[in-house]
TORDREN-567969 format. One record per residue: x, z, y of N, C-alpha, C in turn; residue in one letter. Coordinates in steps of 0.001 Angstrom, whole numbers, plus 500000, padded with zeros to 6 digits. Atoms other than C-alpha are relative to their C-alpha. Layout:
! TORDREN-567969
XZYXZYXZYA
...
***
This chain:
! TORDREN-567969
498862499742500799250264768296979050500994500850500753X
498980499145499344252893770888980159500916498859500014X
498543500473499538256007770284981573500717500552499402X
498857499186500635258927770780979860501542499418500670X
498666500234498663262347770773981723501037499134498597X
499087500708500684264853768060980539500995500566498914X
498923499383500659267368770702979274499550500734499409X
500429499503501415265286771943976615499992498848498794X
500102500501500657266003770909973462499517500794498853X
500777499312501197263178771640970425500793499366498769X
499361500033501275264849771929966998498879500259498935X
500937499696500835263215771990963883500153501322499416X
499471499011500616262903775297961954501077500177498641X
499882499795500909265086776070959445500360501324498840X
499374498467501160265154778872956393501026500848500628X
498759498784500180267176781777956495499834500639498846X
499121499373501323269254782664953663500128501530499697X
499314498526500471269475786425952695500878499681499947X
498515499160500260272645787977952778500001500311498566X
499780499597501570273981788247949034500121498486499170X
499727501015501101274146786466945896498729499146500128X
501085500470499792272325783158945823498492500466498724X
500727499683500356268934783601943611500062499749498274X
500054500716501699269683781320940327500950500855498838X
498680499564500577272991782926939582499923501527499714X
500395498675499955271502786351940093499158500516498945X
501096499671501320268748786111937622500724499357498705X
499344500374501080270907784486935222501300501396499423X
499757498685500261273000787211935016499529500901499601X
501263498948500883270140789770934926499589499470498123X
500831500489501292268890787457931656501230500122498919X
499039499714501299272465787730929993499835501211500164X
499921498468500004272428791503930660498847500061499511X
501304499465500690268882791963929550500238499530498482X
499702500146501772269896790044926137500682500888499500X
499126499442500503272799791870925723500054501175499815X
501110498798500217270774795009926090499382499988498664X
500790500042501228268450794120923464501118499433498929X
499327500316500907271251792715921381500899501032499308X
499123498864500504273283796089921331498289500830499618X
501106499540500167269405797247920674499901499953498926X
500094500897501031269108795141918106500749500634499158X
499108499489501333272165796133916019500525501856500015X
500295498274500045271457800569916861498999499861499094X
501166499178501613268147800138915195500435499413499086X
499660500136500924269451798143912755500970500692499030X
499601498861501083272042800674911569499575500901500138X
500867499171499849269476803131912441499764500249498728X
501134500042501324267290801543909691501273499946498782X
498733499345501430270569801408907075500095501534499903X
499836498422500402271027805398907808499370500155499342X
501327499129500231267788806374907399499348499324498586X
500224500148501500267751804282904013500833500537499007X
498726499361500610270977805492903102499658501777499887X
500702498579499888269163809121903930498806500273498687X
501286499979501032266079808553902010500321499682498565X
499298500619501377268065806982899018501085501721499314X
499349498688500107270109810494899246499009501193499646X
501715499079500438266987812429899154499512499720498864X
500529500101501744265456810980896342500601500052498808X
498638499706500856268620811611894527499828501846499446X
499962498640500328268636815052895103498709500848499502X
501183499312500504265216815555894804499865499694498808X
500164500207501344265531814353891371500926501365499392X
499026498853500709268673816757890258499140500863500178X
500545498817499255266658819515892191498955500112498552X
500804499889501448263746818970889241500672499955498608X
498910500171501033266212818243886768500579501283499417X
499780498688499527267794821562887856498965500986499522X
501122499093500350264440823595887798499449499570498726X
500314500582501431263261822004884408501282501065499275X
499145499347500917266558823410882699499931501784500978X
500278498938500012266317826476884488498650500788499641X
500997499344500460262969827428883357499841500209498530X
499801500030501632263736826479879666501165500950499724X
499155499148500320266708828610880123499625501297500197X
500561498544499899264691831588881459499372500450498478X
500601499988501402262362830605878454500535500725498892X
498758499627501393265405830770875676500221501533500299X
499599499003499907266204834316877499498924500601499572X
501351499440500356262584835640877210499967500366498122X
499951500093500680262609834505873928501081500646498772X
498746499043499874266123836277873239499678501430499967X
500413498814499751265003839361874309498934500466498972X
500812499232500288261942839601872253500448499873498352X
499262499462501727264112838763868871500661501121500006X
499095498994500289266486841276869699498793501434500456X
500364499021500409263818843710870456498989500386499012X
500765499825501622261753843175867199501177499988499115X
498783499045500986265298843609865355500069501070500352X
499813498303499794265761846748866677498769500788499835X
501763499275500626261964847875865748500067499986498920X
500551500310501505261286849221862785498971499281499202X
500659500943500643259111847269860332498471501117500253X
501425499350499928255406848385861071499387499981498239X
500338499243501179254393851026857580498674499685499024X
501877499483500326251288849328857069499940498745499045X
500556500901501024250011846647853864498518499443500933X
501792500632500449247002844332854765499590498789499300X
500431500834501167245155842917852301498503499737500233X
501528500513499551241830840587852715499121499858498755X
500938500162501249239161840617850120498723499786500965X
500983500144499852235790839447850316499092500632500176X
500671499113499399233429841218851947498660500243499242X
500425499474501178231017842919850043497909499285500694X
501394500861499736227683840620851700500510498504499706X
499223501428500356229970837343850527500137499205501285X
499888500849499078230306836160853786501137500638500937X
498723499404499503233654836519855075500789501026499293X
498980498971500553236514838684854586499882501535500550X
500138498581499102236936842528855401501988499911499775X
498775499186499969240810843656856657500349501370499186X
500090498616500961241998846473854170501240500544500659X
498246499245499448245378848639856199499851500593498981X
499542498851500656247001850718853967501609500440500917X
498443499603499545249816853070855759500617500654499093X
498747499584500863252584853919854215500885501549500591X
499476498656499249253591856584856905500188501152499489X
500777498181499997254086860080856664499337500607501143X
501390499830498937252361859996860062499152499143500409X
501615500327499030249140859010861882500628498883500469X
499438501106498757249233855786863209498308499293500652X
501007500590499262246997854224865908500133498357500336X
499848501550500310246699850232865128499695499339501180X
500387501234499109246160847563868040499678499390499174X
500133501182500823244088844974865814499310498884500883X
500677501321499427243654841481867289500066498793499039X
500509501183500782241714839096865458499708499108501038X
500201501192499293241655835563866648499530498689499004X
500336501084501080239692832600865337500338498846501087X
499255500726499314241469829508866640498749499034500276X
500767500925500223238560827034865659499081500197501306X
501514500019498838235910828437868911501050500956500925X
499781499037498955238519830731870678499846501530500215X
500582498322499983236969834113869956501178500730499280X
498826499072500018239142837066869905499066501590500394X
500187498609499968238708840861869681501146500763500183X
498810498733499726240715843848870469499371501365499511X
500458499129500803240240846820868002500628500981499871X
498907498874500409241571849895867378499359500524498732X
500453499576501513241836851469863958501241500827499595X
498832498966499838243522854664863373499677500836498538X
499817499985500763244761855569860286500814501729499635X
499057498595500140246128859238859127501356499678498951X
499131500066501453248965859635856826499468499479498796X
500089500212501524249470858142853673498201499541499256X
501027500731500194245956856560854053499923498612500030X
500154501374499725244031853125854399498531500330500744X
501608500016499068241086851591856700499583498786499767X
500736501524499895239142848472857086499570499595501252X
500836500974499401238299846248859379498687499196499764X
501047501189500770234754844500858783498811499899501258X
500870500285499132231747843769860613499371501050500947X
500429498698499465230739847500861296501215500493501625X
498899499775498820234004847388863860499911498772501161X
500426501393499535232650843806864883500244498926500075X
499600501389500448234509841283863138500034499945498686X
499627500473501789234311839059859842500737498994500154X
499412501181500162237195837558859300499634498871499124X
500182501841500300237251833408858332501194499935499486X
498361500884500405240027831790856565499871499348501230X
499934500501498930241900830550859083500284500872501688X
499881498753498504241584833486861876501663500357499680X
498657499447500299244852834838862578499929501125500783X
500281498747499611245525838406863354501277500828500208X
498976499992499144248121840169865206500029501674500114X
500374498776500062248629844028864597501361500602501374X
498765498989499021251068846681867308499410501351499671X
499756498399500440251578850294866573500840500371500676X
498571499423499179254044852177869195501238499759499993X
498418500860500077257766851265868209499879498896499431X
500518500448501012256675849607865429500439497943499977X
500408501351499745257348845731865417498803499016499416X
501363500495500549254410843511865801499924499684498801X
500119500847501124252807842064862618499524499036500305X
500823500924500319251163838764862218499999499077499260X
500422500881501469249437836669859633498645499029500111X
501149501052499849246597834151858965499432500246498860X
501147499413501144243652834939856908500186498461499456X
499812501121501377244129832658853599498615499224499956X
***
């Protein structure tokens, strides 16, 4: 066994304390500051999420007027369109021409009869349309003075009761009518 000299005296160990705040009081602190973090967290996104409903609720507002808006402006372009093409068929003279449908001389269908009234030549746009299948033609049929013409199968339509037909001549305002 060693020797140990009288005037030593062995102590037991004890801890050493860090320097600073003790440990309990330190993290308790940290844990109110970390709440109080998430608690001012807490009530940002929450009026976050009010804006951004208060946003979206604003939006779907406007995006309604906005259609609302374009709806009446397209019916108002409409009404102008529509405007325009009364006032320029009042200001057109009345197109010179009589047509009259009679029965076509194989009984099946009608033949178109023009008669102009002009003292000049006129060159007809004739569009026949049968509503029932869709079919449509585009014809020309040119007429001298103070004559008449026909339309019939030899030009490549028999009219149907029911077809409707749609004449233009240069100033002229359109005609149209519906085969009886």
């Amino acid at each position: 066994m060693p020797h140990m000299s009288e005037d030593t005296i062995i102590l037991p160990a004890q801890p050493v304390k860090p320097p600073g705040l003790p440990m309990v009081p330190a993290l308790s602190i940290a844990a109110v500051a970390a709440a109080l973090a998430a608690l001012m967290l807490f009530m940002q996104v929450g009026q976050r999420t009010a804006a951004l409903a208060t946003a979206t609720a604003q939006n779907a507002q406007l995006t309604a007027e906005l259609m609302r808006d374009q709806k009446h402006v397209t019916e108002l372009e409409a009404q102008l369109a529509a405007n325009r093409v009364e006032l320029d068929s009042a200001l057109m003279a009345k197109l010179p021409v009589d047509i009259i449908f009679r029965v076509a001389d194989s009984g099946q269908g009608f033949i178109a009869h023009f008669q102009n009234h002009s003292a000049a030549a006129l060159r007809l746009s004739v569009n026949p349309r049968r509503p029932s299948s869709g079919e449509y033609a585009r014809l020309e049929l040119a007429l001298p003075a103070q004559s008449s013409g026909d339309v019939n199968e030899k030009q490549g339509w028999v009219f149907r009761s029911g077809d409707t037909l749609s004449v233009t001549a240069g100033d002229y305002r359109p005609l149209s009518l519906q085969v009886p």
